[in-house]
C-alpha positions in Angstrom: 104.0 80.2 100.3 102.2 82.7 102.1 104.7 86.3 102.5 106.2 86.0 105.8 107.7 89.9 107.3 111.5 89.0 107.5 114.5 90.9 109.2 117.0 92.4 107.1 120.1 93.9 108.4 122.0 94.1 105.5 119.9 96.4 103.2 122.3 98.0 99.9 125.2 98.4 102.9 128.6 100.4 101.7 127.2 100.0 98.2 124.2 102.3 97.5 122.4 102.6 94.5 122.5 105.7 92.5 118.9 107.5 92.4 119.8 109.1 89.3 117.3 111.9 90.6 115.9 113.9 87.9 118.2 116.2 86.8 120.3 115.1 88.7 119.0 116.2 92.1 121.5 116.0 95.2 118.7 114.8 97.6 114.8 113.5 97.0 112.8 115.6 99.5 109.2 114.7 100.3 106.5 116.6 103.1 104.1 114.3 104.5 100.9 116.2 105.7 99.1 113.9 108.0 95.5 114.5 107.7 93.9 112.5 110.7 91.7 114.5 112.6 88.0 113.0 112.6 88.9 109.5 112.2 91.2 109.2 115.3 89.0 106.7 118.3 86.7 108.4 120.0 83.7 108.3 122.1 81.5 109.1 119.3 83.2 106.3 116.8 82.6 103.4 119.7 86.3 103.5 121.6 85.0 104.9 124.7 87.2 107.3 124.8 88.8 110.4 123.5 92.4 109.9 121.9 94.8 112.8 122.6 98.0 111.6 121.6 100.1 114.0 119.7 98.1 117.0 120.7 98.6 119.5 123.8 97.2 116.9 126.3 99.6 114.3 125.2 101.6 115.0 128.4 98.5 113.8 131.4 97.3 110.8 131.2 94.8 109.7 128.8 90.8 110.0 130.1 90.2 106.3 130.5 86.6 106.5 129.4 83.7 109.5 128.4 84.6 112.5 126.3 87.5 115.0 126.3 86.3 117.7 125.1 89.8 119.3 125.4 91.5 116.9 123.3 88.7 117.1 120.9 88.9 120.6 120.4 92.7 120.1 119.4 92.2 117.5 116.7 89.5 120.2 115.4 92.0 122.7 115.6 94.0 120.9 113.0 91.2 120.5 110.8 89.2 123.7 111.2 92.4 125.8 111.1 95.8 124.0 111.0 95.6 122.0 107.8 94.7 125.7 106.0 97.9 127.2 107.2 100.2 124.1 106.2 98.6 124.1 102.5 99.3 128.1 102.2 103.1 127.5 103.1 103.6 125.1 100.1 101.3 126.9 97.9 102.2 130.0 98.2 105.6 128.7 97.5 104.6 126.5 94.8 106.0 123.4 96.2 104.6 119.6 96.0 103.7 117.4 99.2 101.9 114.4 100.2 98.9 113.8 102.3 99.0 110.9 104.6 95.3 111.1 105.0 92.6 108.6 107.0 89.7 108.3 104.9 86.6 108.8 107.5 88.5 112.4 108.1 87.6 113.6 104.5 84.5 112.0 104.7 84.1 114.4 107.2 85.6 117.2 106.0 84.4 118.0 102.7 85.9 121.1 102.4 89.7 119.7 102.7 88.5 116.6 100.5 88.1 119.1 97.7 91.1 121.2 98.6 93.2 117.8 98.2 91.4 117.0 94.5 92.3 120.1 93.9 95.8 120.6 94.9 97.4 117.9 92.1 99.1 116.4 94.8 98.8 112.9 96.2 97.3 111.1 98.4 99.1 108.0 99.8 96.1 106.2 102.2 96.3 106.4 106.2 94.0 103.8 106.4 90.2 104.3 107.0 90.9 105.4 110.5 93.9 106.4 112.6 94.0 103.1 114.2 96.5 100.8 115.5 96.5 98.0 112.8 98.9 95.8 114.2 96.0 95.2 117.2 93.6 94.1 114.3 92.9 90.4 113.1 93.3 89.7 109.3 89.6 89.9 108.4 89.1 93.4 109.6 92.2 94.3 108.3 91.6 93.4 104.8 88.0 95.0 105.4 88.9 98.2 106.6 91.9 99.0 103.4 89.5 97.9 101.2 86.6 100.5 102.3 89.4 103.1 102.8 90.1 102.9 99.1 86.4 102.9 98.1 85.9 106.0 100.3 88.6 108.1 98.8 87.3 107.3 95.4 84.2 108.8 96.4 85.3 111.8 98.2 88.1 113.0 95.6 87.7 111.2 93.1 91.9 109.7 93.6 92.6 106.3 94.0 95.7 106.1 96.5 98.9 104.5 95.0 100.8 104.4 98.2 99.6 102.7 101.3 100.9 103.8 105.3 99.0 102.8 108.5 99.6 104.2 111.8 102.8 104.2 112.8 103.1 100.3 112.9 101.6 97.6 110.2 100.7 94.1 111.3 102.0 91.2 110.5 99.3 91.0 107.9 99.3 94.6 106.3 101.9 93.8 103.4 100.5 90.7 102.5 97.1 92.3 102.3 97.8 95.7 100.9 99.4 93.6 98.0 96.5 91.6 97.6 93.8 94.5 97.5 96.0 95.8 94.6 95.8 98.9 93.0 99.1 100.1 95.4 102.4 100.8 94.1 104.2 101.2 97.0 103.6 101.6 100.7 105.7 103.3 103.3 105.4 101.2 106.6 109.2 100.9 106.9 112.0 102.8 108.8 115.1 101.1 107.9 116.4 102.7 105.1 117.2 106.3 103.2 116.1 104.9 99.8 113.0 103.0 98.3 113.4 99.3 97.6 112.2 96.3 96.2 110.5 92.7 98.4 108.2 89.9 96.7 104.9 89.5 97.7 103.1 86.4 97.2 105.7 86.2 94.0 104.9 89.7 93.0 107.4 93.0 93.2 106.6 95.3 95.8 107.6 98.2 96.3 108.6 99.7 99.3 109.4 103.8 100.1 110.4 104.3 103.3 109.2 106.9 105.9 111.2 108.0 109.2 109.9 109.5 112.8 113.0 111.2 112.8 112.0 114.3 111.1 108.5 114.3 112.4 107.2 117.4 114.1 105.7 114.9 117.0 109.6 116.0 118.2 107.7 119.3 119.4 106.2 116.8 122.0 109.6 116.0 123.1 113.3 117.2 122.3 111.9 119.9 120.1 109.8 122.7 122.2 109.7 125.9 119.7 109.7 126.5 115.7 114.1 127.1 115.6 114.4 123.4 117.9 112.5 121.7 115.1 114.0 123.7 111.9 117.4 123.3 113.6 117.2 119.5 113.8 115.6 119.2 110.5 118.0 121.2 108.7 121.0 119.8 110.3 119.6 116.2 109.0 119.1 117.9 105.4 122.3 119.3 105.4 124.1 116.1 105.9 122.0 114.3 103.3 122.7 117.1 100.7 126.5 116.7 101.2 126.3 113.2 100.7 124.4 113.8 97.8 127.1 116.7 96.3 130.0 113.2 97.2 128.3 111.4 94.7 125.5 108.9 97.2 122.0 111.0 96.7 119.5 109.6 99.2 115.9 110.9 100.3 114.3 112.6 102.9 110.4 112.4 104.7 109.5 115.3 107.0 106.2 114.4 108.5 103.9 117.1 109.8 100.3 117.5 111.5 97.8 120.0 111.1 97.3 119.9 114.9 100.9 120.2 115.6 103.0 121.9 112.7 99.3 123.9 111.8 99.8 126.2 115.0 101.5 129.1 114.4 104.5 129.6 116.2 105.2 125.9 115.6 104.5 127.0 111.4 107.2 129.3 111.5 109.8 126.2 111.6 108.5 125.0 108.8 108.9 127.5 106.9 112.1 128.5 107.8 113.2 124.8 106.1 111.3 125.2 103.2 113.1 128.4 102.7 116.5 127.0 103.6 116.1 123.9 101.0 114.6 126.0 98.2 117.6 127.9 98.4 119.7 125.5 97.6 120.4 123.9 93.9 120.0 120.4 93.2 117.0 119.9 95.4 114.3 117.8 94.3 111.3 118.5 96.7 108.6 116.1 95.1 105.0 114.1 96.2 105.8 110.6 97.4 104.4 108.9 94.3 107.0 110.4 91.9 109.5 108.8 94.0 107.7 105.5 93.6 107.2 106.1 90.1 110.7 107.1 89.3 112.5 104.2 91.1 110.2 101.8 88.8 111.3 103.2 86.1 114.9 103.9 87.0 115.6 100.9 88.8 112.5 98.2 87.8 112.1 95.1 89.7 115.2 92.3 89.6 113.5 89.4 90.2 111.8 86.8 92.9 113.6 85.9 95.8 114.0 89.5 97.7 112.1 88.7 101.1 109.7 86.0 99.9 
């Protein structure tokens, strides 16, 4: 039977599982750096015209055809300066994150390609461009993850083990993902605080989810300056990491983008939080694949017949 999406309500309800975090961590904590710019639709790339959402110009209406150059300059912003300042803040720090990167952008960025083999963090793939998948048909779906792969094996070398497309997946993208192989998890899910298990064409899946809720895109709307941003963010930490200390540990995503988090007055919220959670104990702040990797081994796979 091919895999069909299905609805879930019910999830682990009252009755959470316990992580068992390593040593024995209140709260999982993992920073997603998007790294988009250069594969975003464009002119150039055959769209006809020149995305600017979650930039500066997100707030007039999108130039329905030829260039922006405005909105260009402010996805090269991200990449010629913004990534930079977001990779200081965790290494100067000596923290871990995640890059949610499109593989065309380190194709064309060789410089943060490198920086990313370098780092010993991971790379979970953002799909060969930032594109909408879920307006894709099945054969350019499955064509386009399997040349994102093949492209980030080329430019650093890293095979991703976790898969996320742009901010929706397709009907399709599961299915597919699973059958490229080579992924342990992927992360196109919002519904839950904690990683879990489906069935895939009779095969265990695993799925870590992500959250908008902590993304800066908020500086776009609720969130207009640095304290706005950390204030939300901690606040939603905070109540994690009580739950945590009462004995139901769960995990948070906080998203960021060179273009948005990279400027710096915006930078300055970020790292205000990464100050406030490294001075607490019992903080795990980790790359997304250790989370995968720790929930196989800590709570494996129980069998066929979860969402088949």
């Amino acid at each position: 039977m091919t895999y069909q999406v299905k609805r879930d309500f019910v999830g682990y309800g009252r009755h959470t599982p316990d992580p068992r975090w390593p040593n024995a961590a209140r709260i999982a904590v993992n920073f997603v750096l998007n790294v988009e710019e250069g594969s975003e639709p464009s002119v150039q790339d055959g769209e006809g015209f020149t995305e600017n959402n979650l930039t500066e110009a997100a707030a007039r209406a999108q130039i329905p055809r030829g260039r922006d150059l405005a909105a260009e300059g402010m996805f090269e912003y991200g990449s010629r300066a913004g990534f930079w300042r977001i990779l200081r803040a965790f290494e100067d720090r000596k923290l871990p994150l995640t890059f949610f990167a499109c593989a065309l952008a380190l194709e064309r960025n060789p410089p943060i390609a490198e920086a990313i083999r370098d780092s010993g963090m991971d790379i979970c793939s953002h799909g060969w461009r930032w594109v909408k998948h879920y307006e894709m048909d099945e054969a350019e779906e499955r064509s386009q993850i399997a040349r994102a792969v093949a492209s980030f094996k080329a430019t650093t070398g890293m095979t991703p083990e976790g898969w996320y497309c742009r901010y929706g997946p397709s009907v399709n993208t599961r299915r597919l993902v699973a059958e490229h192989g080579g992924f342990l998890y992927d992360s196109d899910y919002y519904g839950d605080e904690l990683p879990h298990w489906v069935t895939v064409q009779g095969s265990p899946h695993l799925v870590v989810p992500y959250t908008m809720t902590t993304n800066d895109a908020r500086h776009f709307g609720a969130a207009t300056t640095a304290d706005d941003w950390f204030h939300f963010c901690r606040d939603h930490f905070d109540v994690l990491y009580a739950e945590g200390a009462a004995g139901r540990p769960l995990m948070m995503s906080i998203g960021l983008h060179s273009r948005i988090t990279g400027q710096p007055a915006r930078a300055a919220g970020l790292h205000r939080l990464l100050d406030h959670m490294a001075a607490k104990e019992g903080v795990w702040i980790t790359r997304r694949i250790d989370i995968a990797r720790h929930w196989v081994a800590t709570h494996p796979y129980p069998g066929r017949g979860l969402n088949e």
